[in-house]
C-alpha positions in Angstrom: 5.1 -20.7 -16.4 7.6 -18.2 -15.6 8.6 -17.6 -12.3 6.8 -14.1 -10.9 3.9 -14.7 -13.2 1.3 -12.6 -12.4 -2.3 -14.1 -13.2 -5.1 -12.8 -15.5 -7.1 -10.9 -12.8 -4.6 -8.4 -12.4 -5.2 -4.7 -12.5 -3.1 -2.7 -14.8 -1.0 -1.0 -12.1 0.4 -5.0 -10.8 1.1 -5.7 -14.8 3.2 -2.6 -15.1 4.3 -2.8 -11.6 5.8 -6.3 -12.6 7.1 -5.4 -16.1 8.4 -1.8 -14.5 12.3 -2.8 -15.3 11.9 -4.2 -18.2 9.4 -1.1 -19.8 11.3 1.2 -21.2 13.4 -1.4 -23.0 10.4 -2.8 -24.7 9.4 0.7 -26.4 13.0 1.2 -28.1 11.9 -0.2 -31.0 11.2 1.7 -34.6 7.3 1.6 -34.2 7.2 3.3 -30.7 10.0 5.7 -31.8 8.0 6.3 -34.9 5.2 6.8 -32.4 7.0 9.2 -29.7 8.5 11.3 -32.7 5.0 12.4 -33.5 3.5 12.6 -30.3 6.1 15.4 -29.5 5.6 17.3 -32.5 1.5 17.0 -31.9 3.1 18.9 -28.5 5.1 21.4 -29.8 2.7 22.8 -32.2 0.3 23.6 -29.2 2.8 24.2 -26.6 5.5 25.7 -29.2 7.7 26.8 -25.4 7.5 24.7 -22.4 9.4 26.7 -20.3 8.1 27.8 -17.1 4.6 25.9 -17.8 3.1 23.6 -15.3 2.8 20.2 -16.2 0.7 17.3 -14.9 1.5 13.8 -16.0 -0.9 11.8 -15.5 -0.4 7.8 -15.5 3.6 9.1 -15.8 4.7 5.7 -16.2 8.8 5.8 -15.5 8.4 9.3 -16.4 9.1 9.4 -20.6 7.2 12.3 -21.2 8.5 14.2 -17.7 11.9 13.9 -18.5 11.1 15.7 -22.3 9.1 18.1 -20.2 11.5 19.1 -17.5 14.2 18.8 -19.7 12.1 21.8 -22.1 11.9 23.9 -18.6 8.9 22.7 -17.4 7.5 22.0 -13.7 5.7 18.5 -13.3 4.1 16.6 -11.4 4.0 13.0 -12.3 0.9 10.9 -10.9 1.7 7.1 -11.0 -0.9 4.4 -9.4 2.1 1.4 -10.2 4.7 2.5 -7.6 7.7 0.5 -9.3 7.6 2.4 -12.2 7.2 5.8 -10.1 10.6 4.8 -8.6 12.1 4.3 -11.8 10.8 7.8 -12.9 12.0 9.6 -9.5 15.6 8.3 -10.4 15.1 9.2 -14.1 14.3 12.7 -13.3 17.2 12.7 -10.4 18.3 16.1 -12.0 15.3 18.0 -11.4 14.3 17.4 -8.4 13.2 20.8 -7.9 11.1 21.2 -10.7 8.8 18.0 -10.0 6.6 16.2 -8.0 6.0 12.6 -7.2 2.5 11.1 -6.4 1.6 7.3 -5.9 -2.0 7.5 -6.5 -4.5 6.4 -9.2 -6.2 8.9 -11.7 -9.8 9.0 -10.3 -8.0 9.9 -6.6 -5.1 12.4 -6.9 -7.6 15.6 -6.5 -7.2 14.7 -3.5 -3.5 15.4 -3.1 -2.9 17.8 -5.9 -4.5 21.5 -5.4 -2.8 23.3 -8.5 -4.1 24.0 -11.5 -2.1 23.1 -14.7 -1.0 24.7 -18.3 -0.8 21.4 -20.0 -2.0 17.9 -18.9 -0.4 14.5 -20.3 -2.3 11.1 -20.4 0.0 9.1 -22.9 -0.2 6.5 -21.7 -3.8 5.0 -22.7 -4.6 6.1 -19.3 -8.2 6.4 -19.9 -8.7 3.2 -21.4 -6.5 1.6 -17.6 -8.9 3.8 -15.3 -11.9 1.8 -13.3 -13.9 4.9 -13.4 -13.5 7.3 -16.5 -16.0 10.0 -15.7 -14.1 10.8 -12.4 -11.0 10.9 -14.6 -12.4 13.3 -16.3 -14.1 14.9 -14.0 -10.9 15.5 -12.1 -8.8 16.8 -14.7 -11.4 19.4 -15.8 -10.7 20.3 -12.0 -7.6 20.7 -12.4 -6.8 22.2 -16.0 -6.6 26.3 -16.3 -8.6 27.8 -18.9 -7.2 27.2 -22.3 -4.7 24.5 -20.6 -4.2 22.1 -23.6 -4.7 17.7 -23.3 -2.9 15.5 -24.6 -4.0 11.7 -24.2 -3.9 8.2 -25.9 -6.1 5.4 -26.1 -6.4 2.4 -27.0 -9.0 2.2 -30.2 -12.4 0.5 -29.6 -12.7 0.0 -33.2 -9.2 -1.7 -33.1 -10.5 -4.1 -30.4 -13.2 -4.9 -31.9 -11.2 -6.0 -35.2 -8.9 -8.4 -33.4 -12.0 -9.6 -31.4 -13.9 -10.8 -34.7 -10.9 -12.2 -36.6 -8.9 -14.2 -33.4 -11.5 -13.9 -30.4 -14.6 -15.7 -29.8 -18.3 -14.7 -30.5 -18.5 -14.4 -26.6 -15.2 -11.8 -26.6 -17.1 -10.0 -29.2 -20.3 -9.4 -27.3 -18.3 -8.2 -24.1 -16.3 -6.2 -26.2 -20.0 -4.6 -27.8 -21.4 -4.8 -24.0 -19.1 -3.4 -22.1 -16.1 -2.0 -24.3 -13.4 -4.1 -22.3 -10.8 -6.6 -23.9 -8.4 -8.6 -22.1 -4.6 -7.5 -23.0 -1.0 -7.6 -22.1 1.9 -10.1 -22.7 3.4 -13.3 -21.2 4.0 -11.3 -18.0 0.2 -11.7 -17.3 -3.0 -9.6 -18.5 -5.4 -7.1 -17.6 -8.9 -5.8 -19.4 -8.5 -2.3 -21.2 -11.3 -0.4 -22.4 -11.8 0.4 -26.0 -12.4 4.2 -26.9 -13.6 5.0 -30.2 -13.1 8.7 -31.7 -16.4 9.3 -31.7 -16.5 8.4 -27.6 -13.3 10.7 -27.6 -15.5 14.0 -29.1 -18.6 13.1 -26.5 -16.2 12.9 -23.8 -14.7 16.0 -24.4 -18.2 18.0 -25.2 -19.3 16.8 -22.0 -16.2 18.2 -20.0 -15.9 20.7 -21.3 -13.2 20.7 -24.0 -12.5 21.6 -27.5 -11.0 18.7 -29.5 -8.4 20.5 -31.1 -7.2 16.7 -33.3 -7.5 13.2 -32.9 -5.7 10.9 -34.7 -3.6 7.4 -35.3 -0.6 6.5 -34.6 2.2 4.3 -36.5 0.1 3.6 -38.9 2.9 5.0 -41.6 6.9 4.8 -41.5 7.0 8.4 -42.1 6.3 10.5 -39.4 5.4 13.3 -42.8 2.1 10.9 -43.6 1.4 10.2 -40.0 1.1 13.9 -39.6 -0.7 14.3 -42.9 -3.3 11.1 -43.0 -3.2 10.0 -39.7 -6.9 11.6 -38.9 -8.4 9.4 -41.8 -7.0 5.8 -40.3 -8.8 6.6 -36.5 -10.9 3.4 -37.5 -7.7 1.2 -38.3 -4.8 2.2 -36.0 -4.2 0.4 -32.5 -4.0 3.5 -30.5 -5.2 7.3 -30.8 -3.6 10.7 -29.8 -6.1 13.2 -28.9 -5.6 16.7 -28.2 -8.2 19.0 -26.3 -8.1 22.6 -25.1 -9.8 24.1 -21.9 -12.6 26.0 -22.6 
């Protein structure tokens, strides 16, 4: 076992807490580039200027998508339950100090601490499928978003999960998975359960909360960030995670 192993029943904030130095250096590779490339250009063709927007980054991670945000003129707040990897952003975003915001909170409690209203809101980093309680995620960045403010999110993909439950898992993984949309996940740093979402759970969700899905569709599934662009919204069945994109109504 390796020393500092931290045991199945974590949460996901201790798993990313524990893997916080070694994170960004395990999304360098050509997938998650791949991956990255387009998520930025799903960005720019909503949000074609950033300057001067407000910015909330929910589940900011060690602030990826802050630093291309401040660094496009942007003010940001970054929301971070894990607080290892919120340190790791502070010092990444040293330079703009004045142009963010630090909170160590988790997604279903920073209303509490956060009274502004926001032009464009990021969860990229599966943060609905981490949260304990998705409908006061949601419920709090509806509170939060201006009109027309635009979403953009990933997920992990239900219909993924389900996949890698029938071929590998057991029949009893496969009910859970049917019952209650969770699978366990993670790496030989330890594990935590995720929630599937589907794109069909993505359209309910944002129907209910008032959002227009503006796109939803798969990542990495091709090389070419040309196809991913193209065909990505015919492989939301196959693909490991999902970008979706809503606007405020």
């Amino acid at each position: 076992m390796l020393k500092g192993y931290i045991d199945m029943t974590q949460g996901p904030h201790e798993y990313y807490n524990f893997i916080a130095t070694m994170y960004d250096d395990m999304y360098k590779d050509e997938y998650w580039q791949s991956v990255m490339t387009h998520i930025e250009v799903e960005i720019l063709k909503c949000v074609p200027e950033m300057a001067g927007k407000s910015v909330l980054d929910l589940g900011a991670g060690t602030g990826q998508w802050s630093l291309w945000a401040a660094n496009h003129g942007a003010h940001v707040v970054l929301v971070e339950p894990a607080n290892k990897m919120l340190e790791i952003a502070r010092e990444k975003l040293g330079g703009f100090q004045d142009a963010c915001r630090f909170i160590n909170c988790r997604a279903e409690k920073f209303t509490k601490k956060v009274q502004d209203k926001f032009d464009v809101i990021f969860m990229l980093g599966d943060v609905l499928s981490y949260v304990n309680d998705t409908e006061k995620t949601l419920e709090n960045i509806s509170e939060v978003a201006k009109s027309g403010a635009f979403l953009f999110g990933t997920v992990d993909n239900f219909n993924f999960y389900m996949k890698e439950a029938i071929v590998y898992g057991t029949k009893q993984e496969v009910k859970n998975l049917q019952k209650t949309g969770r699978l366990l996940i993670g790496s030989e740093y330890g594990a935590f359960m995720s929630r599937g979402i589907s794109d069909e759970e993505l359209i309910e969700f944002a129907t209910h909360y008032g959002w227009k899905v503006m796109d939803i569709t798969a990542l990495g599934i091709f090389k070419s960030l040309h196809l991913n662009e193209r065909y990505g919204r015919y492989f939301t069945k196959e693909a490991e995670h999902l970008l979706y994109v809503w606007q405020k109504d």
